[in-house]
C-alpha positions as CSV (number, residue, x, y, z in Angstrom):
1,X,-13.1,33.8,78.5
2,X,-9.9,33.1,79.7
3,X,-8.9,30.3,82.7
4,X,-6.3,30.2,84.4
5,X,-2.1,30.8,83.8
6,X,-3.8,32.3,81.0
7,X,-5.3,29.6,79.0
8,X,-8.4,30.4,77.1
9,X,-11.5,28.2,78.3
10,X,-12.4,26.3,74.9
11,X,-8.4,25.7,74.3
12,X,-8.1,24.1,77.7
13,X,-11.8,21.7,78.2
14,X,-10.6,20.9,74.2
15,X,-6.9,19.9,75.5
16,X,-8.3,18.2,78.8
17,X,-10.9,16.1,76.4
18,X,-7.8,14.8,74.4
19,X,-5.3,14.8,77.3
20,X,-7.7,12.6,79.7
21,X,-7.3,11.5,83.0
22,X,-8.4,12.9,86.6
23,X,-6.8,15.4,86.7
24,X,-8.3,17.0,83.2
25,X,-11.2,16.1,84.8
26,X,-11.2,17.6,88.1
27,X,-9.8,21.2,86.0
28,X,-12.9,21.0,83.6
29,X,-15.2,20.9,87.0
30,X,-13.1,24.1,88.3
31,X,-13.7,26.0,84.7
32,X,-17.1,24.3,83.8
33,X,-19.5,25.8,86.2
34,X,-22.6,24.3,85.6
35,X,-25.1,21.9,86.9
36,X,-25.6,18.7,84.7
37,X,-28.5,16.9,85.2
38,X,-28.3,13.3,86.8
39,X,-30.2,10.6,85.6
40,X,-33.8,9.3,86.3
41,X,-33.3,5.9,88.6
42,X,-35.8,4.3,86.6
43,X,-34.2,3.4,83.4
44,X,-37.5,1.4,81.4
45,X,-38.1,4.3,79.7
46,X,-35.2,4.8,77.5
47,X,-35.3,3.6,74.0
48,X,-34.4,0.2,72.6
49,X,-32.8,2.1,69.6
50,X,-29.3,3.4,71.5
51,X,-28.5,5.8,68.3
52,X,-31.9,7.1,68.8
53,X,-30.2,10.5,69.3
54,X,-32.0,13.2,67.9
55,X,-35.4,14.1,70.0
56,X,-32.4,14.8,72.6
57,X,-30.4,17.1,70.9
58,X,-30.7,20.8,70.7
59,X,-31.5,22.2,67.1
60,X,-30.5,25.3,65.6
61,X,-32.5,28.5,64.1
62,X,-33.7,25.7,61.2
63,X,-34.3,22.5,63.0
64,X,-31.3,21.1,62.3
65,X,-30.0,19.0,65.1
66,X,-26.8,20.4,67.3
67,X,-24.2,17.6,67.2
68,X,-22.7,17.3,71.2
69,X,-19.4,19.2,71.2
70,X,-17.1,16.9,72.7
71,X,-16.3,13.1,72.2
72,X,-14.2,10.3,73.6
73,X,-14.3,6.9,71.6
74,X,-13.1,4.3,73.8
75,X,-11.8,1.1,72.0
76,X,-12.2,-2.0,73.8
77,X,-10.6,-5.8,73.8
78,X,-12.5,-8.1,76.0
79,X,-10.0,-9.9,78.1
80,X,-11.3,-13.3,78.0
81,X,-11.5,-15.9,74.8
82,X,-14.7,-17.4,73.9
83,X,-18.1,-16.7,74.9
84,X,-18.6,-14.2,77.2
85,X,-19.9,-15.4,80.7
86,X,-23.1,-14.0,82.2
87,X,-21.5,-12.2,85.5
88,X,-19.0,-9.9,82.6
89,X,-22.4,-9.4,81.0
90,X,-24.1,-8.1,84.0
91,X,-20.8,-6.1,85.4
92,X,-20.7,-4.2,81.8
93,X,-24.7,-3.6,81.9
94,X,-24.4,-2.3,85.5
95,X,-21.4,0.1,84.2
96,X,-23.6,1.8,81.4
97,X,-26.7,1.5,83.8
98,X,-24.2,3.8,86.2
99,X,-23.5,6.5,83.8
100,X,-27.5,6.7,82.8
101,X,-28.0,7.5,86.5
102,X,-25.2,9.8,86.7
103,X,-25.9,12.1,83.5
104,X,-29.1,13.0,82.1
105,X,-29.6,11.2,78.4
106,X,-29.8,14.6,76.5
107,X,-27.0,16.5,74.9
108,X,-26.3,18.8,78.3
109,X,-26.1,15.1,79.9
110,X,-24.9,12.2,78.4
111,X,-25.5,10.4,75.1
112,X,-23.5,7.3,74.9
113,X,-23.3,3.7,72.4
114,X,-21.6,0.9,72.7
115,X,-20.5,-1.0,69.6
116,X,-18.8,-4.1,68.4
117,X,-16.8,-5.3,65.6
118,X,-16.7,-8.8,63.6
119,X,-13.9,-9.5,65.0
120,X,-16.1,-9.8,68.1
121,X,-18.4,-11.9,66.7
122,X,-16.1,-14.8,65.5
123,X,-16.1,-16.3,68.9
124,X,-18.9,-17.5,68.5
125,X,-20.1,-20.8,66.6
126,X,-23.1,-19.2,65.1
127,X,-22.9,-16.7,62.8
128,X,-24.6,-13.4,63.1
129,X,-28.2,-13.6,61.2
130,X,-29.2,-12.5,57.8
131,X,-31.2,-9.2,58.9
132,X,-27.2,-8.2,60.1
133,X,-24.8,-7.0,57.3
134,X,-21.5,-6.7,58.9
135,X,-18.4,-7.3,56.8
136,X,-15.1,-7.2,58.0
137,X,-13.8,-3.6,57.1
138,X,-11.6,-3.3,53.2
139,X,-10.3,-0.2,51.5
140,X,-13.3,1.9,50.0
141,X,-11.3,3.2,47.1
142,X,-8.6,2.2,44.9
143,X,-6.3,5.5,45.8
144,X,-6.8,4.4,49.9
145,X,-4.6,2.0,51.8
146,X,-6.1,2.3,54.9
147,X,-5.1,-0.2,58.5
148,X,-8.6,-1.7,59.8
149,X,-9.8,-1.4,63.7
150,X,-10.6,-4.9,65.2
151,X,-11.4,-4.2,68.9
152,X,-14.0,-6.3,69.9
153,X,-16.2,-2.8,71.1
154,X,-16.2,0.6,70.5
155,X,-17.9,2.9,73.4
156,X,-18.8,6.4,71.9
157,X,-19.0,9.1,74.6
158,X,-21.1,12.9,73.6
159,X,-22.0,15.4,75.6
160,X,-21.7,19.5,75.1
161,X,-19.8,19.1,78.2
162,X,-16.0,18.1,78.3
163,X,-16.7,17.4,82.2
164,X,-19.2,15.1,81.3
165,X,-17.5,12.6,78.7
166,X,-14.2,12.8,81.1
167,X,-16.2,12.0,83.9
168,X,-18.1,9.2,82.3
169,X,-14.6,8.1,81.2
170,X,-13.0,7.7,84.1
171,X,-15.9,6.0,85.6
172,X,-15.6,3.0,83.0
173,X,-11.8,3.0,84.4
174,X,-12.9,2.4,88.0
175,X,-11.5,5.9,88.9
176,X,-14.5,7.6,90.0
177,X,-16.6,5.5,92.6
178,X,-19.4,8.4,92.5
179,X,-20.2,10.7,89.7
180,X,-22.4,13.6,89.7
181,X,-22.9,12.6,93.3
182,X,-24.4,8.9,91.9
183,X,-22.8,6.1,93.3
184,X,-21.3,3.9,90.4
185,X,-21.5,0.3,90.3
186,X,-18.4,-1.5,91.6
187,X,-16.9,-3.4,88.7
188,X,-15.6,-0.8,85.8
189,X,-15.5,-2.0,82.7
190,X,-11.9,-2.2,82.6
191,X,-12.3,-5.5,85.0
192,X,-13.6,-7.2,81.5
193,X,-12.2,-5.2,78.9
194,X,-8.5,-3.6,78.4
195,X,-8.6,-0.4,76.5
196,X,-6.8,-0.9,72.8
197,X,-7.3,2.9,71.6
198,X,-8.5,6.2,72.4
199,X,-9.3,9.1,70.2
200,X,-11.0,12.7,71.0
201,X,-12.4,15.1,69.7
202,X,-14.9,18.2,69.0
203,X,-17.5,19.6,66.7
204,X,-19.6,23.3,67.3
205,X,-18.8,26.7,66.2
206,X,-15.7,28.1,68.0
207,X,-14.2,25.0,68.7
208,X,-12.1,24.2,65.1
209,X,-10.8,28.0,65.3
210,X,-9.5,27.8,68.9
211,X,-7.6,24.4,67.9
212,X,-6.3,25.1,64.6
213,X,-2.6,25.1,65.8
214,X,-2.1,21.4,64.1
215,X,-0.5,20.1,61.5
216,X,-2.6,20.3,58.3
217,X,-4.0,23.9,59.3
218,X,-2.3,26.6,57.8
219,X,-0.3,29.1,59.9
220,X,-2.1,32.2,58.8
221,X,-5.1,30.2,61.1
222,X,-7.9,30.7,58.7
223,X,-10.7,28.6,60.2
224,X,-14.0,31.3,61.1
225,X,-14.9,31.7,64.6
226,X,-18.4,30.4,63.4
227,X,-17.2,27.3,61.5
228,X,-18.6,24.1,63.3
229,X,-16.1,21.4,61.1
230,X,-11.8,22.9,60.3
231,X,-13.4,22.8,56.3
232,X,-15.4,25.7,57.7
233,X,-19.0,25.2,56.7
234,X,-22.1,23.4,58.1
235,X,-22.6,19.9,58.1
236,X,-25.1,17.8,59.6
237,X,-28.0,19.3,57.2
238,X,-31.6,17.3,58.3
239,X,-32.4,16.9,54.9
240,X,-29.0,15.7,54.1
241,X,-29.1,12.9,56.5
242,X,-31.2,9.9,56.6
243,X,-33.7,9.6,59.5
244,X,-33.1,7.0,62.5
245,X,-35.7,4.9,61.5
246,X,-34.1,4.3,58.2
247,X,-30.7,3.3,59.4
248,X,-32.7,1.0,62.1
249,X,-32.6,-2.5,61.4
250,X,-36.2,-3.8,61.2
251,X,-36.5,-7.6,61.7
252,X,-34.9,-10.5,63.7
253,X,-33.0,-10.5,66.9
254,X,-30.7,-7.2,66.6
255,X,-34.3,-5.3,65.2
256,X,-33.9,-1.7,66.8
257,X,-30.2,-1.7,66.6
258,X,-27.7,-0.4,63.6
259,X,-24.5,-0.5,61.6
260,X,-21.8,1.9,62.2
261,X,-18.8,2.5,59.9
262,X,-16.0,4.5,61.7
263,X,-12.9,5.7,59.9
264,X,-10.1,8.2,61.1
265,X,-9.1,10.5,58.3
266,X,-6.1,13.3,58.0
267,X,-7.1,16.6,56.4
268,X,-4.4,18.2,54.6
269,X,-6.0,22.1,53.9
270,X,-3.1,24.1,53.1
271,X,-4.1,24.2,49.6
272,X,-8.2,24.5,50.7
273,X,-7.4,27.7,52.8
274,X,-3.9,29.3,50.9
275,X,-4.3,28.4,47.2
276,X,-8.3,27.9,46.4
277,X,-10.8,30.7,46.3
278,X,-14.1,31.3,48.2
279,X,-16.1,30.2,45.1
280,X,-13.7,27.0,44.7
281,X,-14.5,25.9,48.5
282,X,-18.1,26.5,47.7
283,X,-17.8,24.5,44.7
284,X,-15.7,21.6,45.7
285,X,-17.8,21.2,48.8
286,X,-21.3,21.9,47.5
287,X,-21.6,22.4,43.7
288,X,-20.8,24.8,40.8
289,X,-23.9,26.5,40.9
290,X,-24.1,27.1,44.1
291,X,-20.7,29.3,44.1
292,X,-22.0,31.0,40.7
293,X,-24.9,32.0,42.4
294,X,-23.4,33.1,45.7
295,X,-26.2,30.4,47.4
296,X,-23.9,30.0,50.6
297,X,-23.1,32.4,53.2
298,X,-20.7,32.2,55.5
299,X,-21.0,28.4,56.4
300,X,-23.5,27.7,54.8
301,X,-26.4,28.1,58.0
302,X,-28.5,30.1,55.5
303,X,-29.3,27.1,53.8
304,X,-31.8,25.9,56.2
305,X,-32.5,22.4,56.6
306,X,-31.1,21.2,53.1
307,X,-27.9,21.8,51.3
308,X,-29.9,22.5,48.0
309,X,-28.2,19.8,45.7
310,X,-32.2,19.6,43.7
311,X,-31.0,23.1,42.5
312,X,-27.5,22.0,41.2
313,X,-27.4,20.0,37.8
314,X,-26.6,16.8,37.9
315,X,-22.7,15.6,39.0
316,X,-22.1,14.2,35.2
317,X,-22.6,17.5,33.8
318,X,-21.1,19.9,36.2
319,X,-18.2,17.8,35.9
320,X,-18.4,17.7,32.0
321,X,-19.1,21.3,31.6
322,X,-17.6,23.1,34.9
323,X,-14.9,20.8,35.4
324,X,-15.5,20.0,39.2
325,X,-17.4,18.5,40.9
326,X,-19.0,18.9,44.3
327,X,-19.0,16.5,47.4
328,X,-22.0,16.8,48.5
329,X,-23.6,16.8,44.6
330,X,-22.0,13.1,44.2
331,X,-24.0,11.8,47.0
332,X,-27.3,12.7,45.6
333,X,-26.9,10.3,43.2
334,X,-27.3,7.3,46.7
335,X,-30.6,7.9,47.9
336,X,-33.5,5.7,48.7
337,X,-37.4,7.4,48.3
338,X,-35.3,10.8,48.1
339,X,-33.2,10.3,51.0
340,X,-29.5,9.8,51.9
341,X,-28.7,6.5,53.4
342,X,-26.5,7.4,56.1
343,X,-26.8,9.4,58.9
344,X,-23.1,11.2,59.7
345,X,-22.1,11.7,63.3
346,X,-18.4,13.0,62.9
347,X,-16.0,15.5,64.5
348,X,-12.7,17.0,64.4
349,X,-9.8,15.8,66.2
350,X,-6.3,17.0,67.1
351,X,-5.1,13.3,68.0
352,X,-1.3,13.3,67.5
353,X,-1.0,16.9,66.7
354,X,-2.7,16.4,62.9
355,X,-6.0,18.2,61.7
356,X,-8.7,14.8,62.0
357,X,-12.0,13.8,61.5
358,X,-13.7,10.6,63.1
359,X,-16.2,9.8,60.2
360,X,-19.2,8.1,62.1
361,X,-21.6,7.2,59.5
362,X,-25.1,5.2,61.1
363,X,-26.4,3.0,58.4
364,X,-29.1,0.5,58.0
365,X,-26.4,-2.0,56.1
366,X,-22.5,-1.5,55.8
367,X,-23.6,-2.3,52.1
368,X,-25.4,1.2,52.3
369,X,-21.7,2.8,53.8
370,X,-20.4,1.4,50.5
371,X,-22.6,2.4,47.9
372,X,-22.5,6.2,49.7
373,X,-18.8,6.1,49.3
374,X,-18.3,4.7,45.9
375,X,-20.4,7.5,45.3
376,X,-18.0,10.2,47.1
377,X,-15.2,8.3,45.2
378,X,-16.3,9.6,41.8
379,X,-14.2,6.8,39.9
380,X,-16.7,7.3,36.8
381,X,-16.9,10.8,36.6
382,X,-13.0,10.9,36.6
383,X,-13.2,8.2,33.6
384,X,-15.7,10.5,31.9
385,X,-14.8,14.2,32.2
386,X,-11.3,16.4,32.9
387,X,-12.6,15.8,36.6
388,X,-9.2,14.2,38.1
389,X,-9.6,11.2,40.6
390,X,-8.3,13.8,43.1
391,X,-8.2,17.2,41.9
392,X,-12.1,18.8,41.6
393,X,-13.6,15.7,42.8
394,X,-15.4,16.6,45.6
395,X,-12.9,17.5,48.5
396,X,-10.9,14.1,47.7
397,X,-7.4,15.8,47.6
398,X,-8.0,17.2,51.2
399,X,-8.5,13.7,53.0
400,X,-6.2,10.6,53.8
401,X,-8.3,7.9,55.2
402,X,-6.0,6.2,58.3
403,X,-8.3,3.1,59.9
404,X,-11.4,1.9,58.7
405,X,-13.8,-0.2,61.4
406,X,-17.4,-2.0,61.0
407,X,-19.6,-2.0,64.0
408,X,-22.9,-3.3,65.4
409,X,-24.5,-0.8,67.3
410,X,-27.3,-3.6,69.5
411,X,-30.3,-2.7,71.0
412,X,-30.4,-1.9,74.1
413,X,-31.2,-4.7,75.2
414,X,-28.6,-6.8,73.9
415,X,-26.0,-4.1,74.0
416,X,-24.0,-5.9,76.7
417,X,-21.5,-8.4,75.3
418,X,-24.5,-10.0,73.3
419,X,-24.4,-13.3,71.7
420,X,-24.8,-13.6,67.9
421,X,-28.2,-15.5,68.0
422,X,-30.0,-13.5,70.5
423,X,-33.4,-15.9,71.6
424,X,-35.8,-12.7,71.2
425,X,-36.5,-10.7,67.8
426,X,-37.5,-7.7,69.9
427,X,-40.4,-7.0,67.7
């Protein structure tokens, strides 16, 4: 479908996500033509758990959840020092309150978090309690040197809809005093907070082929129509992710909330594309024996609900005996009672004209982020086999991690400029 001047539909709601502003906004409601479901008025029946996600989403022919297609992260510097006071608390719940009434909570709607970093949390004489691991953010490998995020919140916008997330958006500026004809509240959030960063993006089949005219894509534009991620196979696999309730934390005053780990990397896939074959691709991203036995079609859909990593030997001795190594093989090896620890939330960006991914990874502990990518590092199976540290470990040489960033994802409850010894344990 192509818009107008001649600009096809998914290049142009992609461009207006990343461009911003009212008047990509007001374009996406001229090429969008659809009817978004508001919001009920009564909010008490939303869950406490805000990354509670997934009965929301639509799921593909397997059951796999459909990640929303487009995404604004909105970084965010509160603009006073100390403690926050209780009318910027109610101003910022009132803001969020607005965009539930606005936008159904469903992937066709709205599905929103709101975040917040240590550096948030060291205004505040207490510390935050045990039952919260939440480190300041350090280089994950000895090969990264990555700069760290320290905005005080991070406000993660999702909806299949670019109108949506623009809308939402602008909203939180103050620029839109009624969205999806629901009055908004009258203090935006930039009256408490000044926005630090923005970054965009997109994740869904037919997205990464209609914006693979970056840097880090090759020329000869080799990304499938179907491909959902620029590597061009599936992610997002239900049994390759943990459940919610595992990444929930269970006890004490933040019990229903989460840890979030957020880091922006480059992907450089001349090579992946131009120089390596099908069965290397299917190798370096799943396993040896899954390109030796032709296990993955296309992007790998055919594998149902679980990349099949209980078929592939283990990682030591494909990397002893095959000499590579696949990406998703290492991470077998970090599982609690059979299951990942994480639960991966990312997309593709074109921020600044390169070929990105926002890694969003939902975690119990930023000690469980850790372990998972100490595993992806492959260190010791470098050490121990003609694996390099880069070369046929995994998808290593493709990736450059930029920022690194550790958030608290609150409850719902305490998700507006909390304190960092909430009263109530929720439970």
């Amino acid at each position: 479908m192509t818009g107008k001047r001649g600009i096809p539909r998914r290049d142009f709601l992609k461009s207006a996500v990343a461009i911003g502003g009212m008047a990509a906004f007001s374009a996406c409601l001229e090429r969008e033509d659809i009817n978004v479901p508001t919001g009920p008025a009564d909010l008490s029946s939303f869950p406490q758990r805000q990354h509670a996600w997934n009965d929301e989403l639509e799921t593909d022919d397997a059951g796999n959840p459909l990640a929303p297609r487009h995404r604004v992260l909105l970084f965010l510097d509160y603009t006073k020092e100390g403690v926050p006071t209780e009318s910027d608390r109610s101003a910022m719940e009132e803001a969020l309150q607005g965009l539930e009434h606005a936008y159904q909570r469903s992937n066709n709607g709205l599905l929103v978090t709101v975040s917040y970093s240590p550096t948030y949390f060291d205004r505040f004489d207490q510390e935050l309690p045990e039952t919260v691991d939440l480190p300041d953010p350090e280089a994950l490998a000895p090969f990264e040197d990555p700069k760290f995020d320290t905005p005080d919140v991070v406000a993660h916008l999702a909806s299949d809809y670019a109108q949506v997330v623009l809308g939402a958006e602008e909203a939180l500026r103050g620029n839109k005093k009624t969205l999806n004809d629901v009055d908004q509240p009258s203090t935006p959030l930039t009256d408490i907070f000044e926005v630090a960063d923005r970054r965009t993006g997109f994740v869904g089949a037919g997205l990464p082929t209609k914006n693979q005219d970056v840097n880090g894509i090759p020329d000869s534009k080799p990304v499938s129509d179907d491909a959902p991620l620029y590597m061009g196979f599936k992610s997002g696999f239900k049994g390759n992710q943990a459940s919610e309730n595992q990444v929930t934390i269970q006890e004490g005053p933040f019990a229903d909330g989460t840890t979030q780990h957020l880091s922006n990397l480059s992907l450089n896939l001349n090579q992946w594309y131009e120089q390596d074959s099908r069965d290397q691709r299917v190798s370096k991203m799943f396993c040896p024996f899954h390109a030796k036995n032709d296990a993955v079609d296309g992007t790998g859909a055919n594998l149902g609900t679980d990349s099949g990593m209980d078929e592939c030997p283990d990682a030591r001795e494909a990397a002893r005996t095959k000499g590579v190594v696949g990406h998703s093989q290492k991470i077998v090896s970090v599982r609690e009672d059979d299951s990942p620890l994480i639960i991966r939330r990312d997309f593709n960006s074109t921020d600044g004209g390169e070929a990105g991914l926002h890694f969003i990874a939902l975690q119990q502990t930023i000690s469980d982020f850790v372990d998972t990518r100490e595993a992806m590092n492959g260190t010791d199976l470098a050490k121990q086999s003609a694996v390099g540290q880069h070369n046929n470990n995994g998808i290593l040489q493709y990736i450059e991690v930029n920022r690194r960033g550790n958030y608290l994802v609150p409850p719902r409850r305490h998700r507006a400029l909390p304190i960092a010894r909430p009263a109530d344990s929720g439970s």
